[in-house]
N, C-alpha and C positions, 0 to 999 in steps of 0.2 A: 575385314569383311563388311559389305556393305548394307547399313544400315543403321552399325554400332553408333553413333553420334544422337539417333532419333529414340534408339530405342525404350529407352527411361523415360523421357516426356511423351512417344507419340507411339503409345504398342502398338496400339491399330493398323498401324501404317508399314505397309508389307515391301520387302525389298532383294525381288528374287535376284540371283546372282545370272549373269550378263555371258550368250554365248560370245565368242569372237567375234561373229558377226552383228549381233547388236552392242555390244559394245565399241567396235569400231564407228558405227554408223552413227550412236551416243556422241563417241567420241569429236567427230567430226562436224557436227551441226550445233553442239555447244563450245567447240574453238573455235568459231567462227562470231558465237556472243561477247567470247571473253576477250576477243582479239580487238575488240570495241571500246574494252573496258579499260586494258591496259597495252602501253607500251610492247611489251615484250610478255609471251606466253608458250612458254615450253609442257610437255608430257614427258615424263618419266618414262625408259624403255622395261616394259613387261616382263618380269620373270621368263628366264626359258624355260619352253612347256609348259607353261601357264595352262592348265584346262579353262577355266572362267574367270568372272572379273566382277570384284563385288561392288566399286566404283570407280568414278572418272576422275584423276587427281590431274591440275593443274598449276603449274608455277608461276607465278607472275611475277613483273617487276615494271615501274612506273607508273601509277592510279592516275587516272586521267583527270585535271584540275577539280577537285571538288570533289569527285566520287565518294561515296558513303555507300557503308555494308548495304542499306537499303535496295541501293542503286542499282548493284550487282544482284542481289536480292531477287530482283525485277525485272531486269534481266536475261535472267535464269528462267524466271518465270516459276521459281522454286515455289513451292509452299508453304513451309518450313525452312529455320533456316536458324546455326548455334553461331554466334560471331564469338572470332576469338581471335588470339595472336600466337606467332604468326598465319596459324590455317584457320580459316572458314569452313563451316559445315553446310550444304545446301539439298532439301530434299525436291528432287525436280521430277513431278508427277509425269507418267508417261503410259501411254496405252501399246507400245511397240511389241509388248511381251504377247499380245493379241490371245489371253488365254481365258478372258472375260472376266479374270479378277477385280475386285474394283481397289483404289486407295493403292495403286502400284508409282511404287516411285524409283528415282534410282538415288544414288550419294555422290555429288557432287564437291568434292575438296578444293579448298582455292588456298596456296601459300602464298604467303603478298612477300619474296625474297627484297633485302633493303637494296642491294645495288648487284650491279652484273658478276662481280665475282661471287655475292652470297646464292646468287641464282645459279653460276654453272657448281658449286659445289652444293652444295641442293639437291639438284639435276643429279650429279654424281652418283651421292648416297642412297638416294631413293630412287636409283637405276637397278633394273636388274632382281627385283624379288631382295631378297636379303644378302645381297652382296656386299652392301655398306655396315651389316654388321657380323659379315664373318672379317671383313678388313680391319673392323673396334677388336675382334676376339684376335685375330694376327696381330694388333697393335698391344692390347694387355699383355700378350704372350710376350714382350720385352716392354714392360713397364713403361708403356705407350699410352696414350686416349687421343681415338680419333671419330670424330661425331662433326655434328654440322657449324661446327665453330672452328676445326681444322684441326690438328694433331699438337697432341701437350703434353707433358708428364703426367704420369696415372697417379701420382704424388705429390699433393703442394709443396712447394718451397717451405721447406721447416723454419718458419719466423714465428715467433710468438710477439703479440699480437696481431694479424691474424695469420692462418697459413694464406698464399697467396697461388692461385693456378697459373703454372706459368706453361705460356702458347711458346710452341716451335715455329707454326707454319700454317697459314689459312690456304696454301696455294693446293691443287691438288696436285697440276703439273710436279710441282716441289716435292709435295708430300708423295708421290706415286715413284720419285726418281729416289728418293731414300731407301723404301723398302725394295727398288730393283723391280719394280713390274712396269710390264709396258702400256704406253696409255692409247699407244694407237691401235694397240690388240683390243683395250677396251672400246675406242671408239669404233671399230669392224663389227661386232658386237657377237652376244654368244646366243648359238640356238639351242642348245645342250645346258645344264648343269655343269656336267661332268665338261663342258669345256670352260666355261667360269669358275670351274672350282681348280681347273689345271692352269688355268690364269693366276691364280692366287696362290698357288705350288710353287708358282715359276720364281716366289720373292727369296733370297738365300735366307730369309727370317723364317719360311716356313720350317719349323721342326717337329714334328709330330708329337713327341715325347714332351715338347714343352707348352703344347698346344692343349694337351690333354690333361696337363696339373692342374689337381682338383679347386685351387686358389681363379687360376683363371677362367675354367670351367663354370665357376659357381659364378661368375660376377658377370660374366657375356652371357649365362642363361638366365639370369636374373632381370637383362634386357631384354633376353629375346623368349618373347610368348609361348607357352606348348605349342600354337598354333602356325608357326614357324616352321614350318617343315621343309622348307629347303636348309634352314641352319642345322637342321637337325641332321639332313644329305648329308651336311658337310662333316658332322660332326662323325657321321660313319666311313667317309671317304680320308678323313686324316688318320683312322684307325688303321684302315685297308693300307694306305704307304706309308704308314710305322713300319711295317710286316717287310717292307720292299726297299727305304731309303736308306741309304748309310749315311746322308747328311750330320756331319759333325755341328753342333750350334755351339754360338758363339759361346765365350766363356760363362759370362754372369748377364743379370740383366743390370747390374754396373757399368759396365762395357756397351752395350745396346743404347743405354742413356746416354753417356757419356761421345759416343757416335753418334746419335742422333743430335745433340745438343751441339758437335763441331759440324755437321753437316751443314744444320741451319746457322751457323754463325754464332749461335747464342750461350758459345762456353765462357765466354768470357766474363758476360754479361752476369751469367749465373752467379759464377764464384763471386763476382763482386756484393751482388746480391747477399750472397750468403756469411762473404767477409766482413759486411758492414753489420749483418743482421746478428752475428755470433760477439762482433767488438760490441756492441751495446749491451745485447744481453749479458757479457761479461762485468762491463762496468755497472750496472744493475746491480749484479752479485757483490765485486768489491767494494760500492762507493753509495752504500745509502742511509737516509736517517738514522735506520734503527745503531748502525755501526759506528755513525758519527758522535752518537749519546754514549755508545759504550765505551767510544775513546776518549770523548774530553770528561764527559760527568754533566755537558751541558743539556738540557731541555726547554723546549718550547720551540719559538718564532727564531732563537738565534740557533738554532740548527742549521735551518733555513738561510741565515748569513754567513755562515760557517761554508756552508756548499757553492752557495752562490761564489764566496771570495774563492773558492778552489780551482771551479771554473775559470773565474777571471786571471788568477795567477797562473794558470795552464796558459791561458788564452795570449798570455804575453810576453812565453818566452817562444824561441824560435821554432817552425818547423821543421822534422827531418828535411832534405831539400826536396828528395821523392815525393812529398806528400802537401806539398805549399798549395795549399787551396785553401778558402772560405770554407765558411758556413755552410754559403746557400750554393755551391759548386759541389753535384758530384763525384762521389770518390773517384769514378775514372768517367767523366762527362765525355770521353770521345770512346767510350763503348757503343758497339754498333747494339743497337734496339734500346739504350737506355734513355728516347725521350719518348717511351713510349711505358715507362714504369714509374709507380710514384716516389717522386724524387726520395720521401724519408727512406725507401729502399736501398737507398744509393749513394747517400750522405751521411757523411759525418763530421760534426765542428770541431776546429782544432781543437779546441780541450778534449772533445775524446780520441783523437787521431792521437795524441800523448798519454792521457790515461789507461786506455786497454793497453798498452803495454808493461803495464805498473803492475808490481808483485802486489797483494794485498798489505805487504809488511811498508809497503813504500808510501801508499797510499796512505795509512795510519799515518807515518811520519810528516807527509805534507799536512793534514787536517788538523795535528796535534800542533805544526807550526804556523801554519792561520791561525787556529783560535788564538792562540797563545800573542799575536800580532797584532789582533785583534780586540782581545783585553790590553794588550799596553798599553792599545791608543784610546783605551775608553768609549769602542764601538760595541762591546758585548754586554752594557748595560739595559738591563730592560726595567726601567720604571716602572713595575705592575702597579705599584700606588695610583701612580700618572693616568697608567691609563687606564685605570679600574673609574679612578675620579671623571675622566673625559666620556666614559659610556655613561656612567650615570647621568649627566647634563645632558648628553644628547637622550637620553631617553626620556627627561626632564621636559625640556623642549617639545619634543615629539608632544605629553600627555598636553602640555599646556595650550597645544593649537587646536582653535573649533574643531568640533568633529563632523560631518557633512547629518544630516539629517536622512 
């Protein structure tokens, strides 16, 4: 609704909502500033049946050398004006309402999109009244997320530390050809509701019955405002073909992932992700300090040598042949999308490409035969005498130099 951006800092400032006719006429005489301002500048197409229009939203992409919020500011001719990222807020005073109000402005939204694909999917989501987020509620409804960064599992990657969101697809063409709807039905465009909502019927992912559990229910109207009333359409028109559709849905939303992830290419990638992320965590479980004291008896700094030499002794016998790589390689480097993940996702050093396969009884056995290797040769001595003596001198030292004034 226009206005919301002024109304906390500027009550005063009044922001009646826009017939077609002046808002088209708005519309047209401020693209015409902003087409000044920047490279490329799109309008979002208008809810179907739209009765009024509370502001003028525009997309942009490429800011003309040096331009500053001000600029555009000025522009506008705004009065007011919230800078932020990616949208701007602009209040552009205006007498068109001709109803002798004074302190009449309208809401002028400017998105600065970074390059032409963030701009046509942009365009997209914010086409249409609320279309881009009955398409998030179709995409939750199989453990999807699809928002202006592009379609991804509604799940992080279970890695501890941290989880990681992992993207399927920023394309829309892409992402429109997965769920089965057609894009050039959307680019014809819809003058009906009821025919953008049978646009989004048309996906074999629509199922009513799983459209309507209360998990996905609660978390798409947690996005989408009371104020949303075309979601809300839609939310009684999936009720209405419950009643009529025999559409069988797929089996799980296991399956739905798992499609969606070979669609995009990125099954493979996943599991690697997950394979490397699970053999670590495991060798965490079997192979750490606390375990290494309770097998030899040792404490302290040689713990610490004890682990290190385990590594190294992994490190220098062969690998399976399947698995010959480095360190810094990896674990499957000609997976498609993985130079675009952080390598530690996707790596693992020989010592643990042999380690996670080690029972924990095996692992004991190796640690109890280093140390035990390691006292023969006279490397598990730790002179606290030594080195109790060496901190006290250095700190000796330390008292006996000027102090600065």
């Amino acid at each position: 609704m226009g206005g919301q951006a002024f109304n906390a800092q500027y009550p005063e400032a009044k922001f009646p909502r826009m017939s077609h006719a002046i808002y088209a006429a708005m519309k047209d005489r401020l693209r015409l500033i902003v087409e000044t301002l920047y490279e490329k500048v799109v309008v979002p197409h208008e809810a179907p049946e739209k009765v009024d229009h509370g502001d003028v939203d525009f997309l942009v992409r490429g800011p003309r050398p040096g331009l500053t919020h001000e600029d555009v500011k000025e522009g506008l001719g705004a009065r007011y004006s919230v800078p932020a990222h990616p949208t701007s807020h602009y209040a552009v005073p205006t007498d068109i309402f001709g109803d002798g109000q004074s302190e009449c402005f309208i809401q002028v939204d400017v998105h600065v999109c970074k390059d032409e694909e963030d701009l046509y999917r942009v365009h997209f989501l914010h086409s249409y009244g609320d279309l881009g987020i009955i398409l998030g509620h179709l995409a939750a409804s199989v453990g999807l997320s699809f928002g202006q960064s592009g379609l991804k599992l509604a799940n992080p990657v279970p890695i501890n530390p941290p989880n990681m969101p992992f993207y399927l697809s920023s394309s829309i063409p892409h992402i429109l050809e997965f769920f089965e709807i057609s894009l050039r039905r959307w680019e014809q465009g819809f003058s009906t509701t009821a025919e953008a909502f049978d646009w989004v019927s048309s996906s074999s992912y629509f199922i009513p019955t799983r459209l309507a559990r209360p998990d996905v229910l609660q978390g798409s109207q947690k996005r989408a405002k009371a104020s949303r009333t075309m979601f809300q359409d839609f939310l009684d028109y999936t009720a209405t073909r419950a009643l009529s559709m025999q559409r069988q849905a797929i089996e799980s939303r296991d399956v739905a992932i798992e499609r969606a992830l070979r669609h995009f290419d990125k099954w493979d990638l996943y599991q690697t992700i997950l394979h490397t992320c699970e053999a670590k965590q495991r060798i965490k479980q079997i192979f750490t300090g606390k375990l290494v004291m309770e097998w030899t008896g040792v404490q302290g700094t040689p713990v610490r040598w004890i682990m290190e030499e385990v590594q190294r002794k992994l490190e220098a016998q062969p690998l399976p042949l399947a698995q010959e790589i480095d360190a810094s390689t990896p674990l499957c480097h000609s997976v498609k999308g993985s130079e675009l993940v952080d390598p530690s996702f996707l790596t693992l050093a020989p010592w643990q490409i042999l380690m996670k396969d080690l029972t924990v009884e095996q692992v004991k056995d190796l640690v109890v035969e280093v140390k035990e290797g390691l006292q023969r040769d006279g490397k598990l001595q730790f002179d606290w005498q030594e080195a109790k003596k060496r901190k006290a001198e250095r700190k000796a030292l330390l008292e006996s130099q000027p102090q600065p004034l």
